[in-house]
MIKOL-749796 format. One record per residue (C-alpha): residue number from 0; z, x, y; residue in three letters. Coordinates in nm, 3 decimals. Each point is the difference from the previous one (the first is absolute). Example, Ala and Ser with C-alpha at 12.3 -4.5 7.8 and 13.67 -1.06 7.14 Angstrom:
<rs>
- seq,w,u,v,type
- 0,0.780,1.230,-0.450,ALA .
- 1,-0.066,0.137,0.344,SER .
</rs>
This chain:
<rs>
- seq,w,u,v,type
- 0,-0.552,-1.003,-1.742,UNK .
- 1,-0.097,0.337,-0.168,UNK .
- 2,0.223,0.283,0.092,UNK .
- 3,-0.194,0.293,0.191,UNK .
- 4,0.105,0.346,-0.033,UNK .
- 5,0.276,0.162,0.196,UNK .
- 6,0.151,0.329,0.128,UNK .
- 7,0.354,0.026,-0.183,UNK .
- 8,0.292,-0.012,0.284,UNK .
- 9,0.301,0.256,-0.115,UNK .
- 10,0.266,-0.096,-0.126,UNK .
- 11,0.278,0.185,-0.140,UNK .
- 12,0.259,-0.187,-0.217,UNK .
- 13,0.332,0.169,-0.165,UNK .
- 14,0.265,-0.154,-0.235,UNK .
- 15,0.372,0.098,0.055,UNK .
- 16,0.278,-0.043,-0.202,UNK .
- 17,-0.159,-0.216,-0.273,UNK .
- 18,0.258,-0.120,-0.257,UNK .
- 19,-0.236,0.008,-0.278,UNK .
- 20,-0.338,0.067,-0.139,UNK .
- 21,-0.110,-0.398,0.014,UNK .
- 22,0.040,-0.010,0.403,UNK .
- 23,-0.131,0.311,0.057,UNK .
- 24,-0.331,-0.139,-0.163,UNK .
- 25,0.038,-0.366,0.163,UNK .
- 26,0.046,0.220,0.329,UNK .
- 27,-0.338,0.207,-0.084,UNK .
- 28,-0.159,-0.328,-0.138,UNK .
- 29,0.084,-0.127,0.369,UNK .
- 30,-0.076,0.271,0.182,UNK .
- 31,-0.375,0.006,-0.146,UNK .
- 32,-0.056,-0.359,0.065,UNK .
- 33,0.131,0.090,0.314,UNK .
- 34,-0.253,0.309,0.028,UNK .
- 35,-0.281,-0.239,-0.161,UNK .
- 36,0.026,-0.268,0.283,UNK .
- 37,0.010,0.238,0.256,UNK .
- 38,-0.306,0.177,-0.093,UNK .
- 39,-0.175,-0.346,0.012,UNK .
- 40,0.080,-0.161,0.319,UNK .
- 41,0.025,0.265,0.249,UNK .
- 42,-0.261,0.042,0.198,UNK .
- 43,-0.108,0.194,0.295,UNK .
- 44,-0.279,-0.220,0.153,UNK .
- 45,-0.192,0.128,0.355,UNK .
- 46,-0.213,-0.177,0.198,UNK .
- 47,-0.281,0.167,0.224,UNK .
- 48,-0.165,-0.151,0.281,UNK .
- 49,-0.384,-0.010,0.039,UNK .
- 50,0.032,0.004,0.402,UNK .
- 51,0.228,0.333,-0.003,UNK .
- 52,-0.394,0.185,-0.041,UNK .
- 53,-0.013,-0.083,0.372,UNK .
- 54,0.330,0.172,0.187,UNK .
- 55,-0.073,0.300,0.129,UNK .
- 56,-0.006,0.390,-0.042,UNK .
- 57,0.247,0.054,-0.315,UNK .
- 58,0.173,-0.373,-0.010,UNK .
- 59,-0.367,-0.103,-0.170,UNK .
- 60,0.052,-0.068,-0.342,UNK .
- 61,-0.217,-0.047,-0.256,UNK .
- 62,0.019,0.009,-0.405,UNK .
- 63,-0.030,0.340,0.027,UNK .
- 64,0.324,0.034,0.140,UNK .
- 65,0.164,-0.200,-0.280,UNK .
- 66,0.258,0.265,-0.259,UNK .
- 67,-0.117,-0.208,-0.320,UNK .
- 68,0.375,0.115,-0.147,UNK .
- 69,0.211,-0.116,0.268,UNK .
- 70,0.010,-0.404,-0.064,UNK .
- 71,-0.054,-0.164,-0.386,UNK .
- 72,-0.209,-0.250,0.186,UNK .
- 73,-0.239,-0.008,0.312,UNK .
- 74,-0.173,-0.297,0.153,UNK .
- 75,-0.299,0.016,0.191,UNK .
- 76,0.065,-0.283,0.310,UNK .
- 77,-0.232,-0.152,0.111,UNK .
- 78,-0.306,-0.234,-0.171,UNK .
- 79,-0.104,-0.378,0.103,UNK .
- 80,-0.170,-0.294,-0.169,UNK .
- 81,-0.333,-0.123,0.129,UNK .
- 82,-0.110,-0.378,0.062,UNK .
- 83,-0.095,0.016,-0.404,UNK .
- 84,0.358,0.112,-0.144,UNK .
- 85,-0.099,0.335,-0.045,UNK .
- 86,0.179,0.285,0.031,UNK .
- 87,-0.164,0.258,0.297,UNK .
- 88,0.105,0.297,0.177,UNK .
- 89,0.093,-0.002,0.398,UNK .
- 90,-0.088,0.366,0.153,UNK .
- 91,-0.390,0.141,-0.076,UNK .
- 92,0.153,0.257,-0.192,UNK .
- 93,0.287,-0.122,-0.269,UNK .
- 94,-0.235,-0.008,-0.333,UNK .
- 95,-0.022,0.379,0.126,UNK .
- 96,0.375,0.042,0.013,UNK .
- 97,0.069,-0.183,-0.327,UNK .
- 98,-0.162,0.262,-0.165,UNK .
- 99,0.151,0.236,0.184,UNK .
- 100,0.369,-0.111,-0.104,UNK .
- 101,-0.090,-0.138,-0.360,UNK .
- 102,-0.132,0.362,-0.059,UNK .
- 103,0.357,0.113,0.069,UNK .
- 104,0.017,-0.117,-0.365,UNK .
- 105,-0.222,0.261,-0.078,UNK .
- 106,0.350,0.219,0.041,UNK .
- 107,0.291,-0.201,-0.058,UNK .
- 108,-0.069,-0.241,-0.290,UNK .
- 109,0.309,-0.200,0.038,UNK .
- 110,-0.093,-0.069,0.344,UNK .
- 111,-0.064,-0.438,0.038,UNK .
- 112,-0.188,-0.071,0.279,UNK .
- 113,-0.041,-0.413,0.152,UNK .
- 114,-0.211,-0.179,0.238,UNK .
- 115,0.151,-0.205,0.271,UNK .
- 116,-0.201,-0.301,0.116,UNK .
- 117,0.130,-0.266,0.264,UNK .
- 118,-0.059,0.071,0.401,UNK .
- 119,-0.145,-0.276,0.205,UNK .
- 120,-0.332,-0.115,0.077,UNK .
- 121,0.043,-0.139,0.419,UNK .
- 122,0.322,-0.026,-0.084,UNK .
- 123,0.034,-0.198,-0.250,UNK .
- 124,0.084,0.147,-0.394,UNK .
- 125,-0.309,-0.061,-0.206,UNK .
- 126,0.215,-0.053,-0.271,UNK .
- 127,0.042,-0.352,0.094,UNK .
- 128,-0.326,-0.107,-0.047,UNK .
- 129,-0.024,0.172,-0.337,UNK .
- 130,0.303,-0.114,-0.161,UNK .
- 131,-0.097,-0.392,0.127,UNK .
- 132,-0.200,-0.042,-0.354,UNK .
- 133,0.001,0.073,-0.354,UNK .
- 134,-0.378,0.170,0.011,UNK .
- 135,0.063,0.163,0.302,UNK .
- 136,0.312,0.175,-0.124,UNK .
- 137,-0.205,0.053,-0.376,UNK .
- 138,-0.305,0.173,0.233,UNK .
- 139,0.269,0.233,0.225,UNK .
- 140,0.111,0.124,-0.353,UNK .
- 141,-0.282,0.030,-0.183,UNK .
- 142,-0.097,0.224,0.343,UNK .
- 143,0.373,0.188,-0.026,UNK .
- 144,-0.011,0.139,-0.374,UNK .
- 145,-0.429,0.092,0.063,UNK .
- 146,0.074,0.181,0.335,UNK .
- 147,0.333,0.163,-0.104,UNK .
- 148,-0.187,0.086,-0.347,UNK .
- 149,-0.299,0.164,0.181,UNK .
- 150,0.200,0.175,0.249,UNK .
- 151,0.238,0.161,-0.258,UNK .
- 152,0.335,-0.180,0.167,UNK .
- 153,0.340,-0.070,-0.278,UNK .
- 154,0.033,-0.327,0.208,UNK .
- 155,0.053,-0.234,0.261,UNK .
- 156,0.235,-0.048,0.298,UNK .
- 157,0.017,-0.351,0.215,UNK .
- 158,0.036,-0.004,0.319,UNK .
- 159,0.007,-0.292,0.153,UNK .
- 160,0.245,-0.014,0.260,UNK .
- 161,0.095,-0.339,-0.083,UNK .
- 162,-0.047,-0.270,-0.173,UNK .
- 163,0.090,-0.302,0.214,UNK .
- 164,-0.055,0.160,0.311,UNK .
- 165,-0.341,-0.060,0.098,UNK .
- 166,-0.061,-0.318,-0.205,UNK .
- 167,0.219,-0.286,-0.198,UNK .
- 168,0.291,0.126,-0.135,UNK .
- 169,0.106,-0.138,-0.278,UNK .
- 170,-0.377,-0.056,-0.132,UNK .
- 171,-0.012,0.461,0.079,UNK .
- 172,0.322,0.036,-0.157,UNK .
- 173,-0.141,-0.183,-0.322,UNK .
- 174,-0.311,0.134,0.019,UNK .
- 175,0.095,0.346,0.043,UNK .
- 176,0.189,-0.073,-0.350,UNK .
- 177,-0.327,-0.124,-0.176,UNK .
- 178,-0.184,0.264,0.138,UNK .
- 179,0.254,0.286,-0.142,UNK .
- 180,0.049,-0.184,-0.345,UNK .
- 181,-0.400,0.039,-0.028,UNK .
- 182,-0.015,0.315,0.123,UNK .
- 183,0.283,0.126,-0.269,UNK .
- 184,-0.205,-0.184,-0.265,UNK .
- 185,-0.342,0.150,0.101,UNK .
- 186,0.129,0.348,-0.014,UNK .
- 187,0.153,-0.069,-0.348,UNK .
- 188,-0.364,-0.125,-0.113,UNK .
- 189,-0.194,0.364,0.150,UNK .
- 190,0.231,0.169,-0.151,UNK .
- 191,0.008,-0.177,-0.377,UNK .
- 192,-0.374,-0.024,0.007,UNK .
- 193,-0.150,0.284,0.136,UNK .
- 194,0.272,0.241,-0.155,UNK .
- 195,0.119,0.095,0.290,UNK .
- 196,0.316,0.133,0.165,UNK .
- 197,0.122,-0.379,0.188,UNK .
- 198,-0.042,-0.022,0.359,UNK .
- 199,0.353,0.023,0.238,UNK .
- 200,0.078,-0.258,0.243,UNK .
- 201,0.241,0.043,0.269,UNK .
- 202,0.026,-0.173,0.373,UNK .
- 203,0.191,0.075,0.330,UNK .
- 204,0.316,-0.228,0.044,UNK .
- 205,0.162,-0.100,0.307,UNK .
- 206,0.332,0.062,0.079,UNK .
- 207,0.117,-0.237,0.193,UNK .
- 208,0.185,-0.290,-0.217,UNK .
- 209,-0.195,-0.273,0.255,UNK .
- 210,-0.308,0.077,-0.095,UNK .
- 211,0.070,0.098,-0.382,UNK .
- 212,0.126,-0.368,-0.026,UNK .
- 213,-0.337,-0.134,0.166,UNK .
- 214,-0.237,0.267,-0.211,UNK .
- 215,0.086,0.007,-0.306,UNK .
- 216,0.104,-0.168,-0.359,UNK .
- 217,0.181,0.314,-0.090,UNK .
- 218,0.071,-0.096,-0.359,UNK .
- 219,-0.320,-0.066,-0.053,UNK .
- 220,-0.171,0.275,0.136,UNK .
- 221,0.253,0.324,-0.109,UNK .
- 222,-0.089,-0.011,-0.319,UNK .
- 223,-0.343,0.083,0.047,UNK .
- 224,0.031,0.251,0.233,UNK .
- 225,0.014,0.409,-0.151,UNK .
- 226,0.170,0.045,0.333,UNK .
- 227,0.105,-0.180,0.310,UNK .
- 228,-0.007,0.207,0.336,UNK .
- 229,0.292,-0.143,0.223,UNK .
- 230,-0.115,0.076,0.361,UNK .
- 231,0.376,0.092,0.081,UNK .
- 232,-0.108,0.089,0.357,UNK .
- 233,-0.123,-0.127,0.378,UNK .
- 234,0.358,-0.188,-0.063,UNK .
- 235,0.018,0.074,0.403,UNK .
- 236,-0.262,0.050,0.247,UNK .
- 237,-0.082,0.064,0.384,UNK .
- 238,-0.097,-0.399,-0.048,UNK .
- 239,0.398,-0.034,0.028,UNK .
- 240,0.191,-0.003,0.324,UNK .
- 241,0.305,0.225,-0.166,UNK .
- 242,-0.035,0.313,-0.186,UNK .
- 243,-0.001,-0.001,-0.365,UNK .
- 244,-0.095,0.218,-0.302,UNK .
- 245,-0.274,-0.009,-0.145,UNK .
- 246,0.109,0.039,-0.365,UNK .
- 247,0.369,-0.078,-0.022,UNK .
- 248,0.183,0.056,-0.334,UNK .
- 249,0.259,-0.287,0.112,UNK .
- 250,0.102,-0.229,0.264,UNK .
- 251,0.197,0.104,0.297,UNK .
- 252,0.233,-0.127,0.231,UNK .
- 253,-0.263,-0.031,0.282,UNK .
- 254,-0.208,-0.237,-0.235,UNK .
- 255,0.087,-0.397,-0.007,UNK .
- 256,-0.192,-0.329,-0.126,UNK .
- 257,-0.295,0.092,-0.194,UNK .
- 258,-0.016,0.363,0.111,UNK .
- 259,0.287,0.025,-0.257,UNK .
- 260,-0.265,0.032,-0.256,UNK .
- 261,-0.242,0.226,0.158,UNK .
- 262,0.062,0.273,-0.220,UNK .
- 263,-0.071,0.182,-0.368,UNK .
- 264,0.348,-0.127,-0.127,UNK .
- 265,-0.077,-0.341,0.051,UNK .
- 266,-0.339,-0.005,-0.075,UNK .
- 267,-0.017,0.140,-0.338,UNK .
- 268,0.329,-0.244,-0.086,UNK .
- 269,-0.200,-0.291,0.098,UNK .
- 270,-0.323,0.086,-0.211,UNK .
- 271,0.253,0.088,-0.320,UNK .
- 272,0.163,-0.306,0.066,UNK .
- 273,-0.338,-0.213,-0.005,UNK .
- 274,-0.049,0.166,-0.364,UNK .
- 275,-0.210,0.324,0.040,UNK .
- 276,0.150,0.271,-0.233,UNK .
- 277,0.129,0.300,0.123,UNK .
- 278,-0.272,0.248,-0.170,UNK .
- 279,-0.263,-0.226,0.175,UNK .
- 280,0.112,0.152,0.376,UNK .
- 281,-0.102,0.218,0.198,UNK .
- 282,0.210,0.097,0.295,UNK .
- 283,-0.208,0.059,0.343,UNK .
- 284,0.050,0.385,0.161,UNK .
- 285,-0.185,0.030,0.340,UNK .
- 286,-0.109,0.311,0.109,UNK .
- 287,-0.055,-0.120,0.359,UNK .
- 288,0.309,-0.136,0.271,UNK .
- 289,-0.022,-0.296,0.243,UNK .
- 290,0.038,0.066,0.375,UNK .
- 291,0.176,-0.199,0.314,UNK .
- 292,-0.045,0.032,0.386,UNK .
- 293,0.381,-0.039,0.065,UNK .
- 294,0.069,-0.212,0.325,UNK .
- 295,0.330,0.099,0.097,UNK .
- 296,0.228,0.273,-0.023,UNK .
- 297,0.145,-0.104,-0.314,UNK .
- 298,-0.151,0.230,-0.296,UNK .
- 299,0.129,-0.159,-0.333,UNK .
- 300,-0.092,-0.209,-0.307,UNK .
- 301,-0.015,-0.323,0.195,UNK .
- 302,-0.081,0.135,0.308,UNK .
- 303,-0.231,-0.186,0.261,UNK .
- 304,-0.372,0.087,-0.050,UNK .
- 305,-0.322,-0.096,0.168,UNK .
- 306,-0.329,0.029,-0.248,UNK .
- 307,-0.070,0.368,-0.145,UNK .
- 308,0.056,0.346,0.079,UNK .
- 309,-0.344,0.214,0.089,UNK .
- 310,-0.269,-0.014,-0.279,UNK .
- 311,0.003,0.295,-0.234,UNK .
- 312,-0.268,0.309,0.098,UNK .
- 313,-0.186,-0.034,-0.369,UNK .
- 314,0.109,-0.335,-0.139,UNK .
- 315,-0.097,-0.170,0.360,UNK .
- 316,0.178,-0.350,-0.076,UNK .
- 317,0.268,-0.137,0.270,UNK .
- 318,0.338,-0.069,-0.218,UNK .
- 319,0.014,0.298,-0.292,UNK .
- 320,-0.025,0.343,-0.010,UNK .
- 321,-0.091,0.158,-0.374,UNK .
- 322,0.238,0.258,-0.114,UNK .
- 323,-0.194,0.287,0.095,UNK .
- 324,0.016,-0.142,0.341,UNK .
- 325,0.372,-0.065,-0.053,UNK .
- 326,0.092,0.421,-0.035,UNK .
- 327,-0.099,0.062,0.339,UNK .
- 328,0.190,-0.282,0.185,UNK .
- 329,0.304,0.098,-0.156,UNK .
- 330,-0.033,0.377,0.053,UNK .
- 331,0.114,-0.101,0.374,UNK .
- 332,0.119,-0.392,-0.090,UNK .
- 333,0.377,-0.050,-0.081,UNK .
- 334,0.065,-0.135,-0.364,UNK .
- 335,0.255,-0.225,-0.103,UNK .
- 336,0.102,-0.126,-0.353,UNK .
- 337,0.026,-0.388,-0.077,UNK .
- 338,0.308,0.027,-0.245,UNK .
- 339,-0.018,-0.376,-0.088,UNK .
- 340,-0.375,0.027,-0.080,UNK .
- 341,-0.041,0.342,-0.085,UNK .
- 342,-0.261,0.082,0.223,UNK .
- 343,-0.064,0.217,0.279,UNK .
- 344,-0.165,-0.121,0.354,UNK .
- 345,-0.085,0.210,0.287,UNK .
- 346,0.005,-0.017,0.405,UNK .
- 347,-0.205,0.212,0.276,UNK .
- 348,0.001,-0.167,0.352,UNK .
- 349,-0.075,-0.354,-0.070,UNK .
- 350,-0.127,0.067,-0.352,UNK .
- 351,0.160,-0.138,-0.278,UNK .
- 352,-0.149,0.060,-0.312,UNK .
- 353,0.182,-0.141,-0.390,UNK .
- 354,-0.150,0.215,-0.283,UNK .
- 355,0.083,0.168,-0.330,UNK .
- 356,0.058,0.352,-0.105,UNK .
- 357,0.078,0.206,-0.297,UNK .
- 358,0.412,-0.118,0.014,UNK .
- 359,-0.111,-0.388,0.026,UNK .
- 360,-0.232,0.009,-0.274,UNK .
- 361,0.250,0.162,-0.254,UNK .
- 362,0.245,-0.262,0.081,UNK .
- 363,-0.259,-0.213,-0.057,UNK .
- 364,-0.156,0.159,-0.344,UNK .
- 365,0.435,-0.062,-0.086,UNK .
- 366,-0.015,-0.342,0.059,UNK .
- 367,-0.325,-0.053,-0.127,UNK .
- 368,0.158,0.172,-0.355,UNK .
- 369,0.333,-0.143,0.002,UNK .
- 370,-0.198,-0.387,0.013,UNK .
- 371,-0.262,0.123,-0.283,UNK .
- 372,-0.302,-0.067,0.200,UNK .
- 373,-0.354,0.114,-0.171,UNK .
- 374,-0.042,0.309,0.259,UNK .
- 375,-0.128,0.005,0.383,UNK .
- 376,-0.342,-0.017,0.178,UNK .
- 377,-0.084,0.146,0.294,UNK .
- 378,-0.178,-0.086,0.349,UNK .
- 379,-0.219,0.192,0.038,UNK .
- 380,-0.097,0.323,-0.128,UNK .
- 381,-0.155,0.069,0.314,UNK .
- 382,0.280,-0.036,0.239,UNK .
- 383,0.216,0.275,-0.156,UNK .
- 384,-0.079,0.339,0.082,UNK .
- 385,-0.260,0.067,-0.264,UNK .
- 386,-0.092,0.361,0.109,UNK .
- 387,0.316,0.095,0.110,UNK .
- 388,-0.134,0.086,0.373,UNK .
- 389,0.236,-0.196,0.180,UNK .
- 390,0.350,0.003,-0.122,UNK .
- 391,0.043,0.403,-0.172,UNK .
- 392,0.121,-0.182,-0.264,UNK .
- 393,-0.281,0.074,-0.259,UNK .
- 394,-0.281,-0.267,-0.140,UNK .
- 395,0.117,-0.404,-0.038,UNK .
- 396,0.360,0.108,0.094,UNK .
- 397,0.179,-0.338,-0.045,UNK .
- 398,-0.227,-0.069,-0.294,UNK .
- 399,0.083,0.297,-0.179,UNK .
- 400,0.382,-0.071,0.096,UNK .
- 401,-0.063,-0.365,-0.167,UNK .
- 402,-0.109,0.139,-0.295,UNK .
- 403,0.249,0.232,-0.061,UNK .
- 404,0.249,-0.245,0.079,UNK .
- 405,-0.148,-0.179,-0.234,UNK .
- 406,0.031,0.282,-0.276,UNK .
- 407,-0.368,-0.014,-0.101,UNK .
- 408,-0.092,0.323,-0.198,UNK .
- 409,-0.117,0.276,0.215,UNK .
- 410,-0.388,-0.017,0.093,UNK .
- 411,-0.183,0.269,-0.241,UNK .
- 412,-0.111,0.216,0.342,UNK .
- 413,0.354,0.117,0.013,UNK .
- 414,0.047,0.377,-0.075,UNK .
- 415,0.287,0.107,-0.151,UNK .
- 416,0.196,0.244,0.089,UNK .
- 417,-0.142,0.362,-0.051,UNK .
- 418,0.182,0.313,-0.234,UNK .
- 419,-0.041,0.256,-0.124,UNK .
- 420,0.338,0.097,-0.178,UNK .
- 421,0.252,-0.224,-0.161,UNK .
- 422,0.170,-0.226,0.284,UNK .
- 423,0.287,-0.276,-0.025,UNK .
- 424,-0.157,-0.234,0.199,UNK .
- 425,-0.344,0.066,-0.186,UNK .
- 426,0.143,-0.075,-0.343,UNK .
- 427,0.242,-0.272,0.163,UNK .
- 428,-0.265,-0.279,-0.137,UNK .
- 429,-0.011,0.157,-0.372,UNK .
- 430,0.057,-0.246,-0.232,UNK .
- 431,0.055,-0.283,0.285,UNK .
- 432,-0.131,-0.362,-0.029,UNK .
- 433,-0.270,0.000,0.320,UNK .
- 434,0.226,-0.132,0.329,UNK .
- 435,0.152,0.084,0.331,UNK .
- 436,0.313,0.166,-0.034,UNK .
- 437,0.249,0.153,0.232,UNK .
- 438,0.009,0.334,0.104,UNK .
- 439,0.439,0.096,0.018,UNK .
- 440,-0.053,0.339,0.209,UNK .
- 441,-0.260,-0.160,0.270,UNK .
- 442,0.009,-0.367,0.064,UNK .
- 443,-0.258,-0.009,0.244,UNK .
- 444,-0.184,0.094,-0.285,UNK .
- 445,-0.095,-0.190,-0.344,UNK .
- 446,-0.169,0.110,-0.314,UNK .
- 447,-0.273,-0.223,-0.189,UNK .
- 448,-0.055,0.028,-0.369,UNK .
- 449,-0.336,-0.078,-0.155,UNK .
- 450,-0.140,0.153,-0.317,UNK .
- 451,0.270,0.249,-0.012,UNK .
- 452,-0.113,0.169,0.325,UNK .
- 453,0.249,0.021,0.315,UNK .
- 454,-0.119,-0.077,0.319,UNK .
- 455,0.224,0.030,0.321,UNK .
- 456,-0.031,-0.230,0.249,UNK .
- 457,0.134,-0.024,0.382,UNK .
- 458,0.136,-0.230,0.219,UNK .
- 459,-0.067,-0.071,0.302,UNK .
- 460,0.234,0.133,0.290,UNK .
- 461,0.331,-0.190,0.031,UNK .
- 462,-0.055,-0.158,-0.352,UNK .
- 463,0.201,0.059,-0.319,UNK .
- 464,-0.103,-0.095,-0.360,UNK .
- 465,0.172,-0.295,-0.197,UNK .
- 466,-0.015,0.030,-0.306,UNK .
- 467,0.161,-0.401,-0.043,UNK .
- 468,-0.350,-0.111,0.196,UNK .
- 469,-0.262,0.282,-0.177,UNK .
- 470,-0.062,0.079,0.416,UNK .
- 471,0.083,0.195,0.344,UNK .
- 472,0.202,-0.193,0.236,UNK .
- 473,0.267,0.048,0.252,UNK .
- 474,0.322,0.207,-0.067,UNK .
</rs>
């Protein structure tokens, strides 16, 4: 597959104590290659939900809302396919909002933008109809490259939640293989004969090992994939009699039989060890938390539940709460860390509610780095608090803290730090390479290099910069 363009994480490298001038070039040599493959697999992809127009007062989100420098990637969810293996639109208004985001373009060039097709038709996927034939797969792409052509998208993101589930499935598993393979091959074509920059193809991925075994011919289908979203969440749910989080880093001591896989450790083992490369991942970050009714007294991971806590007030669905929704239960809730999963749940009365915050997601962005995955995507846009109305924690606040984690390169609306006489800190960045670095006399502060200007950033309260991560995190 053809490369897209990507955002440049930071990286800083330095060579100590070389014993001569041919290792301290194999070290550079390395560290380049290093730089090189980081700057083309890590990706920040977003997705953004066509429903979210429809919460109300300020949870209603539309493109409009979207910060085209935050992610390297959005994708718009959701389309269908018709009766004729045609790709169409679901709400009366998404042709309206494609514009809408693919004009975000308009203002960040780099900015990639996909279309996500799959849902169900009376609930059933329509994908298994299409894939059951060779012309009926040819027509759905023929219909994919026109309508993603015409409506100015970089690509296409399946959806179909999964194969084998609704129909046969080893006959979905295999088909879902013949479908991608074609798909890979028609994008290849557009692209050689019309001159044009190739199509990207990505898909949601379960997480579960069950169902990865009864979906999908993994290596036969990685290789054709730019990248592979690994839904590394809804591990737990109010569907469960126990408590459990919702997006667990690793096992824990509660967990026994199958539930010792129901987590991102596991999961992302079991598709590398089915043959998907590393740089082809994409770890799952939620921005929403799953909720309990608890039935007894007992208030812990494990604990005795009964369906789900009380629907949110804007996202109105019994079982999560998005993370706007999240900031005021835990104003009054009390909070308690998950040290083997590295994840924080919460408990109010009977509520119970798993989510993620700012400290799970940079032990996650850690783990996610020290395995060499491809970058992270994100569910949803639209569940974080976009405006920054909720939480007093400023616009996307654990997006932003994702990215920085990440050590993407600062988004261009930054302003950097005023003068008007020679200062230290001003001219701390002259002559620099762009990247975080450490500030010695504050370390709840951090400075950030890029094009020789110094810009001082802020953590937030109770957090410390590190400079071994490139991020704020506890003491």
């Amino acid at each position: 597959m053809i490369s897209d363009h990507l955002e440049v994480p930071i990286c800083s490298w330095e060579v100590v104590g070389t014993p001569n001038k041919k290792m301290a070039k194999l070290l550079t040599a390395v560290s380049v290659l290093l730089i090189l493959h980081m700057a083309s697999s890590s990706r920040l992809v977003c997705h953004m939900t066509n429903w979210a127009q429809y919460r109300p007062s300020m949870a209603k989100f539309t493109p409009d809302n979207v910060d085209p420098f935050l992610c390297t990637h959005v994708i718009y969810a959701l389309s269908t396919i018709n009766s004729f293996n045609q790709i169409i639109p679901i709400e009366w208004n998404d042709e309206q909002q494609y514009g809408s985001l693919n004009s975000l373009k308009n203002i960040n060039p780099a900015l990639k933008t996909l279309l996500s097709v799959g849902g169900t038709v009376n609930g059933v996927s329509p994908f298994i109809a299409m894939v059951a034939k060779p012309e009926s797969r040819a027509a759905f792409i023929r219909s994919a490259i026109s309508y993603l052509r015409t409506h100015n998208f970089d690509g296409l993101n399946l959806a179909w939640e999964y194969p084998g589930h609704n129909g046969s499935p080893q006959e979905d598993k295999e088909r879902f293989t013949l479908l991608v393979t074609e798909l890979s091959k028609a994008f290849e074509d557009d692209a050689k004969d019309n001159r044009k920059t190739q199509l990207l193809l990505s898909f949601n991925a379960a997480a579960l090992q069950s169902t990865i075994n009864k979906a999908y011919e993994v290596n036969k289908i990685a290789p054709h994939f730019d990248f592979i979203n690994i839904m590394t969440y809804d591990f737990h749910g109010h569907w469960e009699e126990a408590t459990g989080h919702n997006s667990p880093l690793y096992h824990n001591s509660v967990d026994s039989g199958s539930h010792l896989h129901y987590n991102i450790n596991s999961s992302v083992s079991h598709w590398l060890s089915l043959g998907a490369s590393a740089e082809k991942l994409l770890l799952g970050f939620p921005t929403y938390g799953r909720t309990y009714r608890l039935s007894t007294a007992a208030s812990g991971l494990g604990a005795p539940s009964n369906g789900p806590a009380d629907p949110g007030p804007y996202t109105r669905t019994a079982g999560f709460w998005a993370y706007y929704e999240i900031c005021d239960f835990t104003n009054s809730a009390t909070v308690s860390w998950i040290s083997e999963q590295e994840v924080p749940y919460a408990t109010y009365g009977s509520a119970w509610l798993g989510y993620d915050d700012k400290r799970s997601y940079s032990s996650k962005v850690q783990w996610m780095t020290a395995n060499h995955l491809g970058g992270a995507h994100v569910w949803t846009l639209d569940m974080d608090d976009f405006s920054g109305s909720f939480c007093s924690d400023g616009a996307y606040p654990l997006i932003n803290h994702l990215r920085m984690s990440m050590g993407f390169a600062p988004k261009p609306t930054t302003t950097p730090r005023p003068t008007t006489t020679r200062d230290p800190i001003a001219d701390f960045c002259h002559g620099r390479p762009d990247g975080l670095y450490e500030n010695l006399a504050d370390k709840t502060t951090y400075f950030q290099c890029y094009l020789g200007v110094t810009y001082l950033h802020r953590c937030q309260p109770g957090l410390i910069y590190w400079d071994s991560c490139k991020c704020c995190n506890w003491p």
